[in-house]
N, C-alpha and C positions, 0 to 999 in steps of 0.2 A: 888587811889590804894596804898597799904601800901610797899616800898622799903627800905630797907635798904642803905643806903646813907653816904657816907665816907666825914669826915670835915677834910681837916687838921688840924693839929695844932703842931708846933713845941716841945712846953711841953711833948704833949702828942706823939709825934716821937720821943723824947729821952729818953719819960719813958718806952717806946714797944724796944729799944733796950737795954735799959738797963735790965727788968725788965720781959721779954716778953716769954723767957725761962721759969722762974718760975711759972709766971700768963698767962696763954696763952691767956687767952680771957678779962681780966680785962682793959689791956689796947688801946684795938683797936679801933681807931677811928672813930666807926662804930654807926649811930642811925636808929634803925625802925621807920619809920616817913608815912606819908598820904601823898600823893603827889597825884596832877590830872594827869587824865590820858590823856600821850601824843599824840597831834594832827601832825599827817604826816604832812610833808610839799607838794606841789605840787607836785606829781610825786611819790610820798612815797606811803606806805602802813601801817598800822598799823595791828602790829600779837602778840596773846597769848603767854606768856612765860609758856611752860609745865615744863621745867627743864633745870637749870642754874649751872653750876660745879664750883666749888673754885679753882681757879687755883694757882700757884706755884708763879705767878707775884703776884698774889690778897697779898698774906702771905705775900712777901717780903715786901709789899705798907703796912699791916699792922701793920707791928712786923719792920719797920725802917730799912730794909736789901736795899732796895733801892738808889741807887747812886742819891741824890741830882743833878746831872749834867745832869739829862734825865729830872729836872721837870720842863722847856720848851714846852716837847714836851705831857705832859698832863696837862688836866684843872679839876679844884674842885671847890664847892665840886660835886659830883656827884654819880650817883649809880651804886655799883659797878658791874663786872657779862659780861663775853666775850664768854665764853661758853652759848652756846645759842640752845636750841632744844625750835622751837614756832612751832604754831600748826596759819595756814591762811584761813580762808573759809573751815575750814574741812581737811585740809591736814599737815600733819606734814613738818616742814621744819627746815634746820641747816641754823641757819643764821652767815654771814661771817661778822663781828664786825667792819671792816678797813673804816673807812671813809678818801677817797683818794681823788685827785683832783675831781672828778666827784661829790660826795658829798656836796663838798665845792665849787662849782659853778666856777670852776677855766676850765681854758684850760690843757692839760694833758701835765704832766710834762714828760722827758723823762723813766724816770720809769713807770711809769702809762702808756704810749705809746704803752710801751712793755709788758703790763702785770703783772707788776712785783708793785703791788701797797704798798705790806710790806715795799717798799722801798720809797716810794713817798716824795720827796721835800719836799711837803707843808703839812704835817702833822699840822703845828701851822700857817697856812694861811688860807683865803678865809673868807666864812661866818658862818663857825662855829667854835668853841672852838677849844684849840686844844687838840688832843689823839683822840682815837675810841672812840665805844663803849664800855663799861664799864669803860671808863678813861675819860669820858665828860663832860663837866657841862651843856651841853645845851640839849643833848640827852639820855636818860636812859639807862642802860644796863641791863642784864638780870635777877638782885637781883630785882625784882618787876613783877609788873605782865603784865605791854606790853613794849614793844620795838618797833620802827619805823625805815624804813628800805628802802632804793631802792628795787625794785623787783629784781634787778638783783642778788644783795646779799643775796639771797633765796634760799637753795639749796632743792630740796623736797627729802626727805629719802624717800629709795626703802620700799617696800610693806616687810613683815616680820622681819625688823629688829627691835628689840627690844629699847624700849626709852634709856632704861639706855644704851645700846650702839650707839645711834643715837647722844646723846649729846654727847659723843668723838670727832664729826667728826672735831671740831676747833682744840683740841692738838693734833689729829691724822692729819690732816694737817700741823702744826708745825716741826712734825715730818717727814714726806714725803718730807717736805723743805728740813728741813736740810741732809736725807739722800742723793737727792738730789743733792744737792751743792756740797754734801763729795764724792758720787760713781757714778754720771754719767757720762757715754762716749756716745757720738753718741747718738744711738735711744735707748740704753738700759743700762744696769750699768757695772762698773768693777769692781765688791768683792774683797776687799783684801782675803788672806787665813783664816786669825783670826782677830775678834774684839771683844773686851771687852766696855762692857758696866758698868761704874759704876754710879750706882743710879738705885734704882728696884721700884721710882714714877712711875707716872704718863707717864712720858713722854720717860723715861728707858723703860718701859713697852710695850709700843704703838713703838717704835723703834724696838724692839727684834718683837716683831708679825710683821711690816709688812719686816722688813729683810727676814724671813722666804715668808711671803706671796708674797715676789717681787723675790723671787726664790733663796735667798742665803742659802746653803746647808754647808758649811763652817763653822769653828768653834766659837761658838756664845757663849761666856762667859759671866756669867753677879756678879757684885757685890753688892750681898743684907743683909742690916742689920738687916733685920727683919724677922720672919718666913713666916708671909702672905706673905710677898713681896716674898720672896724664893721658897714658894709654885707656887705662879701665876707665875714667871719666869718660871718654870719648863715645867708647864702646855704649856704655850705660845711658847717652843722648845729651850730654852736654853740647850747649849753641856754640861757646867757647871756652878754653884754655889755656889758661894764664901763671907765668910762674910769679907774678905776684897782684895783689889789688890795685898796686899802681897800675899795671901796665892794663890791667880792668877795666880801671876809670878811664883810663887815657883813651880806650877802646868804644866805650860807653857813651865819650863825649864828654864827663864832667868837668870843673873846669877849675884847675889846680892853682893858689897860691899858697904863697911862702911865707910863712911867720919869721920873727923876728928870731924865734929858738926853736930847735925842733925839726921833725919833716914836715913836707907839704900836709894841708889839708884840702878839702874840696869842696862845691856846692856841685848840687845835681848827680847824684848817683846811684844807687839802684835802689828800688822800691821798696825789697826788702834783703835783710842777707843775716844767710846762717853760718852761725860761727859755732865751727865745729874740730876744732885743732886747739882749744883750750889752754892756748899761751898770753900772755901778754903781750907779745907782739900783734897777734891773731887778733885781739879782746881788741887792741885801739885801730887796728886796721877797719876791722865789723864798723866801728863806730866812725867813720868820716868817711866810708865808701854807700852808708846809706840816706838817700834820697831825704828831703827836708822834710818830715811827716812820716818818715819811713816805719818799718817796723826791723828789727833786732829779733833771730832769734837762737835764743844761746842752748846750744846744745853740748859745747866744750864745754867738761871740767875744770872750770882755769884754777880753783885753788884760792890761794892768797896773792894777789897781784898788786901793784899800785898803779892805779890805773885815772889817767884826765877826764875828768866824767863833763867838759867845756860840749862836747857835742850833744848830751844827752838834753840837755834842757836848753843849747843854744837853736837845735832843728828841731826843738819838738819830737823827740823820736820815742817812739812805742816799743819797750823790751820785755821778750817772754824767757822766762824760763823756763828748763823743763828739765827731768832728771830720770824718773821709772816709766811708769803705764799705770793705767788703771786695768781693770780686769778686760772689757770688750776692746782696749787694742790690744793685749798678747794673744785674744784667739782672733781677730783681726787680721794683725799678720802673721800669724799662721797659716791661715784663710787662702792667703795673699801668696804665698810661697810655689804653688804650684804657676804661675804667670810671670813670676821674674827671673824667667830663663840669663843664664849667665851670671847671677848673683855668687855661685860658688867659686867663680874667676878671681875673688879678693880673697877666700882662705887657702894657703898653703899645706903641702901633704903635712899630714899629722905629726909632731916629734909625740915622743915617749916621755914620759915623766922625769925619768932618770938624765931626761937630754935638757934640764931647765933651761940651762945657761945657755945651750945655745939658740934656745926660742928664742927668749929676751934678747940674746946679742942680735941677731935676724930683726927684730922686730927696731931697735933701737938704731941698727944700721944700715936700715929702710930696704931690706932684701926681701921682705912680705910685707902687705897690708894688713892681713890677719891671720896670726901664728891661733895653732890647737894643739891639745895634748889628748892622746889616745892612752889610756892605761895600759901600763905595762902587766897589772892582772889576765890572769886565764881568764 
């Protein structure tokens, strides 16, 4: 099968940061290569890759945004691809990328116990590599044309939901996470009154729809740089849209001075806000556009940043992080998938494998929200 397949190489991660802005696709450490196709291990299955999304991690791993201190916990070279819509015996399925103790022939750690497998011990233990899928050297991910799988990590998509929104259901999970962690109480959630969402990706995106769809009526801000991103906001039930948190706050009513160095900061500003554009710029904006008590909740990958941590402990503010799922959100949102009509409005027609360069170039010069690869196998 022909996959695309990530080498490291340290030259070529210093020239993607340095260089990576300019050339988007020149420097990524990325080869189309033939690789056999992989055989299940006892107990596995083996399923078609119909379409595989780019994710916000994939870039970072690309383009050298990635914190050297997490690459323990993945193995290279490997192919890339965690977004995963396969098709099994005729049936379409989201597969759930996490290989956790059970995978790894291990006894269940107390994360895994509970369900909670994003969080598992032994991500770099047992009998295989270590990372999931799409960050594996031993198992393929979904830049090629099969993937192998526990059955259990098979979720089957409902009957009329559209491909291009069936492959959501891994960052729509992510997002479930993390709201999740940020607004629930009890058997149901507790909405702050206002949240701001800055970053109008992929995962900004999927955040504001399912806020709405899990019943928040409350005021739903969102900060988008781009006009598609601003449109789909709209569309999705945003109260407003903003090209940045300044113009937010200024909107919101908070109430802006000026330090002696630096930009403005604020008091009073929204209850809580997710930060989901995973820059540095993003990271210090999140942190002075929330409310004194507020809550933070990080859904961006930001990496290695240097970042004023003066508001964290000046307003009191409450920060979640949040990274995979545990097992009951990916069948969750799956669940969920048939009700977020228009969801597949943020993926783009599918390129081809053989077309890398120009996903990534689309993707980095903000011509899609979310780029996918359809194999070029029969």
């Amino acid at each position: 099968m022909k996959a695309l397949t990530y080498y490291p190489s340290i030259p070529r991660f210093l020239a993607a940061r340095a260089l990576g802005k300019r050339f988007p696709s020149s420097w990524a450490p990325l080869r189309l290569v033939e690789l056999p196709e992989p055989e299940p291990p006892p107990g596995w299955v083996r399923a078609r890759v119909r379409l595989a999304g780019i994710c916000g991690s994939d870039l970072a791993l690309l383009f050298g945004k990635n914190s050297p201190r997490l690459s323990p916990f993945f193995s290279f070279p490997a192919v890339l691809g965690h977004e995963i819509l396969a098709e099994l015996e005729g049936s379409r399925v989201a597969v759930n990328p996490l290989l956790a103790c059970a995978e790894r022939g291990l006894e269940p750690c107390p994360a895994c116990a509970r369900g909670e497998e994003g969080l598992c011990q032994n991500v770099a233990e047992g009998s295989l590599a270590a990372g999931m899928l799409g960050y594996n050297r031993d198992l393929p991910g979904g830049w090629g044309g099969w993937i192998v799988a526990q059955p259990e990590r098979l979720h089957l998509i409902p009957d009329g939901v559209p491909d291009q929104r069936a492959v959501l259901a891994e960052p729509l999970a992510v997002a479930l996470r993390g709201l999740r962690r940020a607004f629930a109480k009890g058997d149901g959630y507790g909405f702050p009154g206002s949240v701001l969402i800055i970053g109008a990706g992929t995962i900004g995106l999927l955040s504001l729809a399912l806020l709405r769809a899990l019943g928040y009526r409350g005021r739903l801000d969102v900060v988008a740089r781009h006009r598609m991103q601003a449109d789909l906001a709209r569309k999705l039930g945003a109260s407003g849209v903003f090209a940045s948190s300044r113009n937010a706050l200024e909107n919101i009513g908070a109430k802006e001075y000026k330090p002696i160095l630096g930009p403005p900061v604020y008091r009073g500003g929204y209850e809580a806000v997710i930060e989901a554009a995973g820059s540095p710029s993003s990271l210090e904006a999140a942190s002075w556009a929330t409310r004194e008590g507020g809550t933070v909740l990080l859904l961006g990958a930001a990496g290695e940043v240097r970042h004023d941590f003066s508001p964290h402990w000046f307003s009191e503010l409450t920060w979640k992080g949040s990274y995979t799922y545990g097992r009951a959100d990916f069948a969750y949102a799956v669940g969920m998938l048939p009700e977020l009509n228009g969801l597949e409005e943020l993926v783009a027609p599918p390129f081809s494998l053989p077309a890398w360069r120009h996903a990534l170039a689309a993707i980095r010069q903000r011509r899609v929200v979310k780029a996918v690869f359809t194999p070029s196998n029969p």
